[in-house]
Backbone bond lengths (Angstrom), bond angles and torsions (degrees), N, CA, C in turn:
res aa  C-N    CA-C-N  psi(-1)  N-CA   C-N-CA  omega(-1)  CA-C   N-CA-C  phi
1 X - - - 1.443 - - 1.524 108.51 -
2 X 1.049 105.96 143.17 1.696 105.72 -166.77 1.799 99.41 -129.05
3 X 1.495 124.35 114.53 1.447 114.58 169.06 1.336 104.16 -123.51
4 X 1.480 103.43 153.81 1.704 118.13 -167.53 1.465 105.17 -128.77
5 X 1.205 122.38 109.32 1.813 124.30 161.80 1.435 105.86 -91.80
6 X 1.268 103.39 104.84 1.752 126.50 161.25 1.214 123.49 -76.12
7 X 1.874 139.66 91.59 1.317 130.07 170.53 1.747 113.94 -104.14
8 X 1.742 80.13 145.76 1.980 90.91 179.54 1.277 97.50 -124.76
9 X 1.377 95.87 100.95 1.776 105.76 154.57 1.642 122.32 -120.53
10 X 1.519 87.66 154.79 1.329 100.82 -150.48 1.925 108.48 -104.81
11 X 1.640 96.04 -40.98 1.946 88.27 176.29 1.706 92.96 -119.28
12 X 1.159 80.77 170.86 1.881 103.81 175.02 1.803 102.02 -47.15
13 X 1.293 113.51 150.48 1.242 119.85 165.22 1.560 112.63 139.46
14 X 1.478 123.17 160.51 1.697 141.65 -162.39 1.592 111.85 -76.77
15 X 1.237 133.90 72.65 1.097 146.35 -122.94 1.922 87.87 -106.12
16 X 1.491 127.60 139.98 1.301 130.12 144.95 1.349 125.70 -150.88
17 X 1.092 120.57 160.14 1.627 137.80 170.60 1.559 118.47 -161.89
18 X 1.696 107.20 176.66 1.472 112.88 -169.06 1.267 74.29 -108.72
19 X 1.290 102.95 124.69 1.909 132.52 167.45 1.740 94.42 -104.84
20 X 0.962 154.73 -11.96 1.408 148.03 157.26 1.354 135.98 -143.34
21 X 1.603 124.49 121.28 1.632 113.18 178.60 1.487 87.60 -103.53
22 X 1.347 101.01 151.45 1.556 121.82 178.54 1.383 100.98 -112.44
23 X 1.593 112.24 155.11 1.693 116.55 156.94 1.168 100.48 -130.22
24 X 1.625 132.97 153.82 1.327 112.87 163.09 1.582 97.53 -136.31
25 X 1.039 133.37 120.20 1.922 119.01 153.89 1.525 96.09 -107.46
26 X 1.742 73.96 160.01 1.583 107.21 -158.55 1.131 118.90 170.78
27 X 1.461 114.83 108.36 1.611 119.81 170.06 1.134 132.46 -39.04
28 X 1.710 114.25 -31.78 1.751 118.45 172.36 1.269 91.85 -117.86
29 X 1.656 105.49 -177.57 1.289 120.09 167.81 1.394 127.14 -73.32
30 X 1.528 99.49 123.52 1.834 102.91 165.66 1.219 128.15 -82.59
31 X 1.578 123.67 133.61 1.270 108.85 173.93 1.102 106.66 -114.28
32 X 1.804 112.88 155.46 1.442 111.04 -162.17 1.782 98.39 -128.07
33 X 1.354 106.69 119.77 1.797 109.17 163.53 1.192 124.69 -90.69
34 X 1.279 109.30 -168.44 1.467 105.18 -154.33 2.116 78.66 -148.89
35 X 1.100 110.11 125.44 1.659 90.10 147.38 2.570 103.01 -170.49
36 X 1.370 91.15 -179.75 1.261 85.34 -165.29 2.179 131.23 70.54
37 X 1.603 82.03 8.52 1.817 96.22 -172.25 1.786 86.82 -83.21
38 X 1.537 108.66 131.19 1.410 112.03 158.65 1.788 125.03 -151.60
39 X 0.901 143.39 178.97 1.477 125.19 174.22 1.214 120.19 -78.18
40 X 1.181 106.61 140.22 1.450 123.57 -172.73 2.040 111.67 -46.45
41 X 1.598 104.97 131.99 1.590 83.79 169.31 1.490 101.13 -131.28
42 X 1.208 95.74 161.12 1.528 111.68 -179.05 1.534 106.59 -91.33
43 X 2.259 95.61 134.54 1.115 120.09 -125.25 1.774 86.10 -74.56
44 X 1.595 129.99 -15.45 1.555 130.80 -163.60 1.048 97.07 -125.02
45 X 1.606 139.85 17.62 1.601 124.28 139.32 1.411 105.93 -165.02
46 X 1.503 115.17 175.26 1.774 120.08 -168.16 1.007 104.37 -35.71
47 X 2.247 133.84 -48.27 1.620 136.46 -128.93 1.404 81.35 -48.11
48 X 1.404 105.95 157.70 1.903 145.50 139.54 1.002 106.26 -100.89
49 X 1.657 96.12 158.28 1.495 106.30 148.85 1.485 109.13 -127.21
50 X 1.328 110.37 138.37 1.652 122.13 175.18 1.165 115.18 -60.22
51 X 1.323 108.83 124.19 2.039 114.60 -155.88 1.835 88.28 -149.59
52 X 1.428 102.11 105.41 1.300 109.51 146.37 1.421 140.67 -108.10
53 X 1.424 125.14 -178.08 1.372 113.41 -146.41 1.736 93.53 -146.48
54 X 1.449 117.79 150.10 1.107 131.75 -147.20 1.824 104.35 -147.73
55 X 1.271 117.97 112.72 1.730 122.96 179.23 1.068 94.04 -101.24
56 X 1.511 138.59 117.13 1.549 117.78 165.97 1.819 94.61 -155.19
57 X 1.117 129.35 153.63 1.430 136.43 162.42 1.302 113.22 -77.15
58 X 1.276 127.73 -10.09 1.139 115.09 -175.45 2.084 91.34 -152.26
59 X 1.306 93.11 -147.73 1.722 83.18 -175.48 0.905 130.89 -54.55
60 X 2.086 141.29 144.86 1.331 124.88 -161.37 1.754 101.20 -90.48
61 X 1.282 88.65 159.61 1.603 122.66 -137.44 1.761 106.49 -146.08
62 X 1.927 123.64 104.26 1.352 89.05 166.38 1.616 103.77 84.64
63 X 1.513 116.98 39.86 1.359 106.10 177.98 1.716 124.58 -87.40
64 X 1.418 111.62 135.76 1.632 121.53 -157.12 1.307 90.85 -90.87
65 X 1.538 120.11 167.32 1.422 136.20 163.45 1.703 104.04 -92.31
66 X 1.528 107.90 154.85 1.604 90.99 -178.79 1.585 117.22 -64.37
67 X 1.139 118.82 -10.20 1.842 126.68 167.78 1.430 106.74 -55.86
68 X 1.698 110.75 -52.09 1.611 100.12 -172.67 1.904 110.51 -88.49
69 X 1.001 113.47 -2.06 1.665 126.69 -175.72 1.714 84.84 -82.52
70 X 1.155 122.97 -41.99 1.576 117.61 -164.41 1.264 101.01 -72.86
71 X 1.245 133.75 -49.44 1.798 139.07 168.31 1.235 131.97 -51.83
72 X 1.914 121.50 0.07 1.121 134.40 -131.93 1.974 84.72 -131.29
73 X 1.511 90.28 143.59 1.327 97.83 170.44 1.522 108.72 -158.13
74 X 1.127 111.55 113.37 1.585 133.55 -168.32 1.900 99.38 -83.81
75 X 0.931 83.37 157.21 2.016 91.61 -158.56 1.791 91.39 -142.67
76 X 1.231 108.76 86.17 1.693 108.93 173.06 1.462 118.97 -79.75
77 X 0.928 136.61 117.30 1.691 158.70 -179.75 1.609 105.44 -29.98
78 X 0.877 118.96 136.80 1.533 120.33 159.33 1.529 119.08 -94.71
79 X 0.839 114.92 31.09 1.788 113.43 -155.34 1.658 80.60 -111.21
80 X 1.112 133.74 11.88 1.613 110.92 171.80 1.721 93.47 -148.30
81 X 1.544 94.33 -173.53 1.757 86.82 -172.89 1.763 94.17 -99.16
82 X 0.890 136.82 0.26 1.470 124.84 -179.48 1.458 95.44 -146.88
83 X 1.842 102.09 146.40 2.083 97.07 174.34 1.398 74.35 -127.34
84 X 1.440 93.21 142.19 1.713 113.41 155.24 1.151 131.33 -107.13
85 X 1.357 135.42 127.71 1.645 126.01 -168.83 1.439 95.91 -131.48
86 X 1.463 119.72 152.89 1.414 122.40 149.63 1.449 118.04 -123.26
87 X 1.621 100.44 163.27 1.287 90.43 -166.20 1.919 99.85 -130.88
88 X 1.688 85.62 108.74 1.815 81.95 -179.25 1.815 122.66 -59.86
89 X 1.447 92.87 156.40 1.710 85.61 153.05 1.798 106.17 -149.03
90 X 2.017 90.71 141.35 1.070 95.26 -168.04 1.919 99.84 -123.68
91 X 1.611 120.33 143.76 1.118 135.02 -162.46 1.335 121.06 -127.69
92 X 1.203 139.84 92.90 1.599 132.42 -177.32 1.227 108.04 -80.89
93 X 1.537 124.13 114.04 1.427 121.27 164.20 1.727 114.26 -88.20
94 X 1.235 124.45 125.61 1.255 119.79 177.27 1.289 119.65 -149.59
95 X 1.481 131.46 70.03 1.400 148.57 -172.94 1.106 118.45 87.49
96 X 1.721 132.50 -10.75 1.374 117.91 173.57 1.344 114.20 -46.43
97 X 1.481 88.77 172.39 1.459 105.00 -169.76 1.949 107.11 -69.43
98 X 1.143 115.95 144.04 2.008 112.67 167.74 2.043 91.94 -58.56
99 X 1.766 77.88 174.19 1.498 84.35 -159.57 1.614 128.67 137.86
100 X 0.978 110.33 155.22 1.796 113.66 -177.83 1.267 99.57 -85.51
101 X 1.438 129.74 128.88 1.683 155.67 -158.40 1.727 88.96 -134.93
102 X 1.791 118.18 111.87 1.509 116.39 165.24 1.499 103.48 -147.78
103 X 1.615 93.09 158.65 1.592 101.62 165.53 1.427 91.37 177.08
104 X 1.499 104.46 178.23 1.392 117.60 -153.65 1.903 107.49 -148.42
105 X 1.497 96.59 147.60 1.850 119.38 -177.25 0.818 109.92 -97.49
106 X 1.484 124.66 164.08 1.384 121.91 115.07 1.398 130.84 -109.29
107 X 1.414 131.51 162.91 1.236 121.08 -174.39 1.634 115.30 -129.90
108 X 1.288 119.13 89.19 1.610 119.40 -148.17 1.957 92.09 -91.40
109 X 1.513 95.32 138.62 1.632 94.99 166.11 1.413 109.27 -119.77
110 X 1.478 112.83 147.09 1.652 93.54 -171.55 1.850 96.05 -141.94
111 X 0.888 128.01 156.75 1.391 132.92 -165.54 1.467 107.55 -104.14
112 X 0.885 121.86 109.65 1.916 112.07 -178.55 1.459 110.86 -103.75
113 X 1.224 96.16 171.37 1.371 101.47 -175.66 1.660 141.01 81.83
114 X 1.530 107.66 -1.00 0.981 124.95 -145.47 2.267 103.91 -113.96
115 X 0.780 101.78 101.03 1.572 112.63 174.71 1.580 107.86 -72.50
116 X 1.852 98.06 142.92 1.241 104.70 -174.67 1.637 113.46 -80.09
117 X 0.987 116.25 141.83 1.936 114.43 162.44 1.314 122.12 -43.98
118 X 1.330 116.93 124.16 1.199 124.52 175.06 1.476 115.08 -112.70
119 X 1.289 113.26 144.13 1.658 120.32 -145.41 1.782 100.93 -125.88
């Protein structure tokens, strides 16, 4: 599955939104990584832009750099039949150059807890 959050901004300023709602069911716990998250660069020279990132169920909270989002592993509860997470993203524009700003995640889900069949 492949998802893409596209932003167009236009003047300088501390930019955020929820770029992802998650659902997960699951009898055990999922754990969720993070890796390959970095700041955006512009596509005709080095500039970035400083883009942090936000795990929260409700408003983001505690925003990571993509360095600490990459070290991060979210552990969703089994105690209900569905967990929901979102995942902010936050962007400071401040004089870079106009222009196409990209880069790319991954978002690993992994099921724990779970013993193999024995036959």
């Amino acid at each position: 599955m492949n998802t893409k959050a596209t932003w167009f901004l236009r003047l300088p300023g501390d930019y955020y939104g929820r770029a992802l709602i998650g659902t997960v069911n699951a009898s055990h716990p999922v754990a969720i990584t993070f890796s390959g998250f970095d700041n955006p660069v512009h596509a005709n020279s080095d500039q970035t832009l400083p883009l942090f990132f936000a795990l929260d169920e409700g408003q983001p909270q505690g925003w990571l750099t993509p360095e600490q989002l990459n070290r991060t592993t979210l552990i969703l509860p089994t105690d209900r039949s569905a967990a929901t997470w979102n995942m902010w993203q936050r962007v400071v524009l401040d004089g870079q150059s106009a222009g196409t700003y990209s880069n790319t995640g991954v978002i690993t889900f992994t099921l724990q807890n779970v013993e193999d069949a024995q036959f």
